[in-house]
C-alpha positions as CSV (number, residue, x, y, z in Angstrom):
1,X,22.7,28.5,-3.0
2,X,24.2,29.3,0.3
3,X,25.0,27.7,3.3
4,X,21.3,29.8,5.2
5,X,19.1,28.9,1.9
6,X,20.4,25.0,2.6
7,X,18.8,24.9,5.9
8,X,15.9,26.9,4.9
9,X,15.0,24.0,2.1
10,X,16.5,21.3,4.7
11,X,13.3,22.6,6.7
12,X,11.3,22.6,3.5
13,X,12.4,18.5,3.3
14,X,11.2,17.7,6.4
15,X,8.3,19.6,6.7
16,X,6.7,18.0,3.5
17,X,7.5,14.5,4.5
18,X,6.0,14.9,7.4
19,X,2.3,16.7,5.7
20,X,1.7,14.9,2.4
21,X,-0.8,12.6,3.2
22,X,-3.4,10.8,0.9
23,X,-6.1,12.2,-1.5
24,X,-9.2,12.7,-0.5
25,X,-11.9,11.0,-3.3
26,X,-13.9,13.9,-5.3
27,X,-15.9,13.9,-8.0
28,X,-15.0,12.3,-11.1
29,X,-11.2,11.3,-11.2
30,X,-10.1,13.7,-9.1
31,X,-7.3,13.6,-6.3
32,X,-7.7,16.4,-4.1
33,X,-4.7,16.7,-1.4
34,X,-3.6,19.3,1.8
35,X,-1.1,20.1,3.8
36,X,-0.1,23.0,6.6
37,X,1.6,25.7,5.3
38,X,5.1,26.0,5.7
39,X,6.3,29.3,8.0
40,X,9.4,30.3,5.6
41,X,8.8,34.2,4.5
42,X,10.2,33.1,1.3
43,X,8.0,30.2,0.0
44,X,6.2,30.7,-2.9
45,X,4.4,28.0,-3.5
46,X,4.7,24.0,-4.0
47,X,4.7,21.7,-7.0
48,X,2.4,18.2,-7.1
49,X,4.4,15.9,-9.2
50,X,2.7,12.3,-10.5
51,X,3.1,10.0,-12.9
52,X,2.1,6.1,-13.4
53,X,6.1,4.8,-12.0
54,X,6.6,5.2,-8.3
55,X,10.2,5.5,-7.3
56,X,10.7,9.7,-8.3
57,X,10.1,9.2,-12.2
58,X,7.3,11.5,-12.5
59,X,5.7,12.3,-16.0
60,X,3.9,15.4,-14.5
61,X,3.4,18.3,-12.6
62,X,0.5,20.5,-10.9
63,X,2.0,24.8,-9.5
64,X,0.3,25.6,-6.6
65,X,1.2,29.1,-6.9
66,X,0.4,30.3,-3.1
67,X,1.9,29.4,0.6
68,X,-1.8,31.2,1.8
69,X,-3.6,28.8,3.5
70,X,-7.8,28.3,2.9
71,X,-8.8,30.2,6.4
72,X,-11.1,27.7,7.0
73,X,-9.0,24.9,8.0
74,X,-5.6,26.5,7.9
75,X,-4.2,24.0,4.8
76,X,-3.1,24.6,1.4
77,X,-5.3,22.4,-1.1
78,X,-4.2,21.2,-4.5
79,X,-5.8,19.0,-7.1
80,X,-4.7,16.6,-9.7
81,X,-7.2,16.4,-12.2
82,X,-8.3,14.7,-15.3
83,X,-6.8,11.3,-14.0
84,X,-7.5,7.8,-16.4
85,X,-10.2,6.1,-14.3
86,X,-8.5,3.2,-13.1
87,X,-4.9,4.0,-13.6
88,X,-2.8,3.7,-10.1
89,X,-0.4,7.0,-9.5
90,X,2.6,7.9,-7.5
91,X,2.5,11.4,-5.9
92,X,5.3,13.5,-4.5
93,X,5.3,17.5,-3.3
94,X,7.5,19.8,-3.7
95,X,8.2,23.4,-1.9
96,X,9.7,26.3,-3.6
97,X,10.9,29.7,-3.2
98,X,11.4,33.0,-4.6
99,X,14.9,32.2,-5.7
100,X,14.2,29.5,-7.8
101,X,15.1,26.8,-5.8
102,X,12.9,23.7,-4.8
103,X,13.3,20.7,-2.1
104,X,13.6,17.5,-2.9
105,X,10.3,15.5,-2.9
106,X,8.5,14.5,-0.1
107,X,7.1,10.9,1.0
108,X,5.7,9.7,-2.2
109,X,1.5,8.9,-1.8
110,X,0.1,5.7,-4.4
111,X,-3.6,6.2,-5.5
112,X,-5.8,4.4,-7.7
113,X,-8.2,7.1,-9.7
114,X,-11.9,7.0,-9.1
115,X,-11.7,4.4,-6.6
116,X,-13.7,4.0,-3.9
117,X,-12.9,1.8,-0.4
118,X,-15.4,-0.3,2.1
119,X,-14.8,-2.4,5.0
120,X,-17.0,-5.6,5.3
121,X,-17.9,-7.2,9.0
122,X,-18.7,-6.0,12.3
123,X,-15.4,-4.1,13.5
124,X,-15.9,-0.6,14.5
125,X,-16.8,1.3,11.7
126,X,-17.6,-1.1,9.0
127,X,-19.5,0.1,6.0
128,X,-21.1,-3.5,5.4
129,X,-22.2,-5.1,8.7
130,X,-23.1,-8.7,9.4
131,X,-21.2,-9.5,6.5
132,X,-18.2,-11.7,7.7
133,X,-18.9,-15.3,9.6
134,X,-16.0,-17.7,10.2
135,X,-14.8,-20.5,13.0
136,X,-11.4,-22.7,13.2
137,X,-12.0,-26.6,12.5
138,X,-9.7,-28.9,15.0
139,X,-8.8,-32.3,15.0
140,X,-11.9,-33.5,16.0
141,X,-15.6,-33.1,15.0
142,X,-16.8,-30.0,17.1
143,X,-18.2,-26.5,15.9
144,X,-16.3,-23.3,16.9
145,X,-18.3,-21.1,15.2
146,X,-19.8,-19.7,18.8
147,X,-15.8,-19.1,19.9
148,X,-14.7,-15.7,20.4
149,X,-11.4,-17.0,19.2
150,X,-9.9,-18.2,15.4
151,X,-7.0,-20.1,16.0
152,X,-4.2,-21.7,14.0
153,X,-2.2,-24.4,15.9
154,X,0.5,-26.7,15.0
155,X,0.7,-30.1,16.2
156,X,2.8,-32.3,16.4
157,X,5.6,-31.3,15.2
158,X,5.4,-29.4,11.0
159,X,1.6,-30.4,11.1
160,X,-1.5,-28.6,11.2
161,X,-4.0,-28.9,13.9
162,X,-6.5,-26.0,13.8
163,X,-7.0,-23.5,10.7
164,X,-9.5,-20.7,10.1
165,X,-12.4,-20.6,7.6
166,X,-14.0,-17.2,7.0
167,X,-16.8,-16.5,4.8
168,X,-17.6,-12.7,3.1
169,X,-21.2,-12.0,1.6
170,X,-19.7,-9.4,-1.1
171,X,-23.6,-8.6,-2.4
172,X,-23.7,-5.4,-1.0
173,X,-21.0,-4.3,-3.9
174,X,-22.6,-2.4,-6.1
175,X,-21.9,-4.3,-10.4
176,X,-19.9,-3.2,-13.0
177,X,-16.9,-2.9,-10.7
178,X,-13.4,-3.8,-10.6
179,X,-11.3,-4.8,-7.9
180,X,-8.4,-3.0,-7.3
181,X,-7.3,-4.2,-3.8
182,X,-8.9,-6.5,-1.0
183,X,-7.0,-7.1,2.4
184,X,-8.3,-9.0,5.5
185,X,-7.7,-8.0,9.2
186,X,-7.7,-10.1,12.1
187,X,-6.2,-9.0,15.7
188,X,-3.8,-11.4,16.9
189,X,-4.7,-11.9,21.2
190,X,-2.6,-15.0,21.7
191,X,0.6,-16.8,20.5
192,X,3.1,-19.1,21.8
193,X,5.8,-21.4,20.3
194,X,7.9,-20.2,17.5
195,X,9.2,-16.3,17.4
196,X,7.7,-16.5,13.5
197,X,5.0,-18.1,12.4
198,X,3.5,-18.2,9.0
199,X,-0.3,-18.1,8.5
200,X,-1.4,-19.0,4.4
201,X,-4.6,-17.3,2.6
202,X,-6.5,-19.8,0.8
203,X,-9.7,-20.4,-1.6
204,X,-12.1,-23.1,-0.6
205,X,-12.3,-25.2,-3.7
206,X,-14.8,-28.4,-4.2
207,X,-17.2,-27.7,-1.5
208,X,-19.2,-25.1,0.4
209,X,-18.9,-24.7,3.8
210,X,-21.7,-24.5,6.4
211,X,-19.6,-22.4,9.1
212,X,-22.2,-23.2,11.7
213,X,-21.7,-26.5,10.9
214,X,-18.0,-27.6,9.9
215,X,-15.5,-29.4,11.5
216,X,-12.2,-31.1,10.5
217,X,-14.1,-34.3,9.5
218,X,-17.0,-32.9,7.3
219,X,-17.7,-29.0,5.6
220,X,-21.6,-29.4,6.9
221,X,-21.6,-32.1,9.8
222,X,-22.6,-34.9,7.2
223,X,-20.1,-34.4,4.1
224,X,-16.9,-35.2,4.6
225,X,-14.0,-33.3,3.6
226,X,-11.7,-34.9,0.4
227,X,-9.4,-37.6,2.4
228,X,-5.6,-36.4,2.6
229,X,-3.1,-37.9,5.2
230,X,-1.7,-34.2,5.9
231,X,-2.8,-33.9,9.5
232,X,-2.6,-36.3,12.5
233,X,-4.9,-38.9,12.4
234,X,-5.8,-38.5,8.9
235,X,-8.1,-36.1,9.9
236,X,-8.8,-34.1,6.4
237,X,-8.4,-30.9,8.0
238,X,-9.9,-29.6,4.6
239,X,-6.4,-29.3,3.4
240,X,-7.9,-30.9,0.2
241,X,-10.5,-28.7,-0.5
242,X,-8.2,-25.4,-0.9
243,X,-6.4,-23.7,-3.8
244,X,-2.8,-22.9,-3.5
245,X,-1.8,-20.0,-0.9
246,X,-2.5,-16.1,-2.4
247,X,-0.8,-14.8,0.3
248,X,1.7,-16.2,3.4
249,X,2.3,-14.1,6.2
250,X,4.6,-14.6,9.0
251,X,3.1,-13.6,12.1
252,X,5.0,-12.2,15.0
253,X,4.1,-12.7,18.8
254,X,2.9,-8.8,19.0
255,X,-0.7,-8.1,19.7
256,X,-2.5,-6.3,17.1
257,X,-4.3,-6.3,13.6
258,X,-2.1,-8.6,11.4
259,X,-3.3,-8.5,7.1
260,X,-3.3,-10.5,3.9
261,X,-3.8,-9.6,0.8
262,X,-6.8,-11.6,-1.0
263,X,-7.5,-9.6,-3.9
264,X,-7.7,-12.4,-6.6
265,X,-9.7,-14.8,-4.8
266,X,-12.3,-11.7,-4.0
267,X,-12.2,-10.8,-7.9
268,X,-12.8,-14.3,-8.4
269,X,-15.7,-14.1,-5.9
270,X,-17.3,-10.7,-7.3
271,X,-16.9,-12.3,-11.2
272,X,-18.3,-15.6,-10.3
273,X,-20.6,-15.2,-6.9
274,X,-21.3,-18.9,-7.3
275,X,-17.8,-20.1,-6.3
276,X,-17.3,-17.6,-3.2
277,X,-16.9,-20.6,-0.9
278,X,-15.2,-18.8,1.3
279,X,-11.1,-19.2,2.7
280,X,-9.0,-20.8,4.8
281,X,-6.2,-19.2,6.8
282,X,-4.0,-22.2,7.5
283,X,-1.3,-23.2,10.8
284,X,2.2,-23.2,9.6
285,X,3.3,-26.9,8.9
286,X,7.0,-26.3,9.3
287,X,6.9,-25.2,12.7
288,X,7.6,-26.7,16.0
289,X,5.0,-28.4,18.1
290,X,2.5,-26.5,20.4
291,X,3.2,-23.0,18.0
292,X,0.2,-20.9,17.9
293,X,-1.4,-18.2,16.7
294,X,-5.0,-17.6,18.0
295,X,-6.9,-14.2,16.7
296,X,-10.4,-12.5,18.0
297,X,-13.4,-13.9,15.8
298,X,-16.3,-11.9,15.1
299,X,-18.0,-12.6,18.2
300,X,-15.3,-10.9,20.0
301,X,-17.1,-8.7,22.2
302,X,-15.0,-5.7,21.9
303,X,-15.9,-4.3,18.0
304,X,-12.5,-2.8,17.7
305,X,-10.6,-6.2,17.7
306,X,-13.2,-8.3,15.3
307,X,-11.8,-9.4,12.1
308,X,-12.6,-6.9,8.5
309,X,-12.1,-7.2,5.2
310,X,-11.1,-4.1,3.4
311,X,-12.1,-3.6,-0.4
312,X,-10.9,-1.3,-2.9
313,X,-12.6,-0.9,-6.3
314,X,-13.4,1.0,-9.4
315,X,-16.9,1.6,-11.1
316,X,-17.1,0.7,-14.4
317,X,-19.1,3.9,-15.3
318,X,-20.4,2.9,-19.4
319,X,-21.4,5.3,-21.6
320,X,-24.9,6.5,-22.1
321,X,-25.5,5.2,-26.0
322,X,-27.9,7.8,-27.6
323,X,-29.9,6.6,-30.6
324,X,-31.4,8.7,-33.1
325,X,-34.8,7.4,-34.9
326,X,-34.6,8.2,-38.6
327,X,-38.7,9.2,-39.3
């Protein structure tokens, strides 16, 4: 290949990294992708590769013979088809030309087939509305569950003062599904103290909550947490009453949407509706005194900053069983 074919594929390299995107769902399991065209005279078409290991070992390939794009929105479209329900791929494209020769791959794209994705709560463009409640207990017996804020807040010194308790009404799902994914949102809008602080996902255990009702004495105004000596005062803080940490994130002091992933404590809650008592998000005990992280709750008045809970899943699609009467 010569020095003017290099920079031609070069182009090619940089062209696809920047225009592979995701798969759109279709029918069945089905990824359907597109990308602009590349301008090269010489470009014959592109290769999908895909395969079940991410990382460039791909077990297969899809020729998209063409470089014409569909008039109607200027793209060339591809499809991957016959996918295993359920199975989670890695993607990477390819351009090639009339010479023979091919780019390297492009950004590689991971998709579950035949899944589907919803967003539970009341941020902007939620599928499931009015499905998230939550509040932050404190060291003392008041409800927050009117406060437009969640907070997390560490005092004294390597103890927890406030933590978060969300709730998610999951009966909107539809059955026979399985959970490939589950990742909640919230927006950070305040933090002082430490640079890094980490914030721990948690299953309520033991009891269930009244969010309208709980504080860092009792889970419904009356019931009291189980004792523990974790936070000042021995006030139980429900630091009892919670399973060990799914996921710890450390939380910057940038403004935005910050995530954890909760994905076996929502298949727990989708298998077993009966023990979906909801989570705590809790302050970082190893941190110095006064650190906080405080996030917009759902009654946030701006939509865009309220807290989601993102769900990927698979139907479990059965097979229709056909019996034959013998007369």
């Amino acid at each position: 290949m010569n020095i003017i074919r290099n920079v031609i594929l070069l182009n090619v390299i940089l062209f696809l990294q920047n225009a592979f995107v995701s798969p759109t769902i279709t029918i069945g399991s089905d990824a359907a992708f597109s990308w602009i065209p590349n301008s090269e005279s010489n470009i014959e078409g592109y290769k999908i590769y895909y395969g079940t290991t991410a990382g460039g070992i791909y077990s297969n390939s899809v020729d998209i013979n063409s470089n014409i794009a569909d008039p109607s929105d200027g793209r060339i479209h591809g499809t991957v088809s016959e996918l295993t329900k359920g199975t989670t791929y890695s993607f990477a494209c390819t351009a090639y030309n009339d010479l023979g020769s091919e780019s390297s791959f492009s950004n590689e794209v991971v998709y579950t087939a035949g899944s589907d994705t919803k967003t539970f709560g009341d941020s902007t463009n939620s599928d499931y509305p009015n499905t998230l409640t939550d509040t932050f207990i404190n060291l003392n017996q008041d409800n927050q569950s009117s406060n437009p804020q969640l907070r997390t807040y560490t005092w004294p010194e390597n103890t927890i003062a406030n933590a978060i308790l969300m709730k998610a009404d999951l009966s909107s799902l539809p059955a026979n599904i399985q959970i490939v994914k589950a990742t909640l949102e919230l927006y950070l809008i305040g933090s002082g103290g430490d640079a890094d602080y980490d914030i721990s996902a948690h299953k309520i255990i033991n009891y269930n909550p009244n969010l309208t009702a709980t504080t860092g004495y009792t889970y419904d105004t009356v019931n009291y947490w189980t004792a523990n000596s974790c936070c000042y005062n021995n006030v139980p803080m429900a630091q009892g009453d919670i399973d060990a940490a799914e996921d710890t994130v450390t939380v910057d002091l940038s403004e935005g949407y910050k995530s954890w992933t909760i994905t076996e404590m929502v298949k727990t809650w989708v298998e077993a509706p009966s023990t979906n008592f909801g989570l705590l998000l809790n302050a970082d005990d190893v941190a110095g005194s006064d650190s906080f992280r405080y996030f917009a709750s759902n009654e946030e008045t701006d939509p865009a900053l309220r807290p989601k809970l993102t769900i990927t899943y698979i139907e479990m699609v059965f097979p229709r069983i056909i019996t034959t009467l013998i007369k």
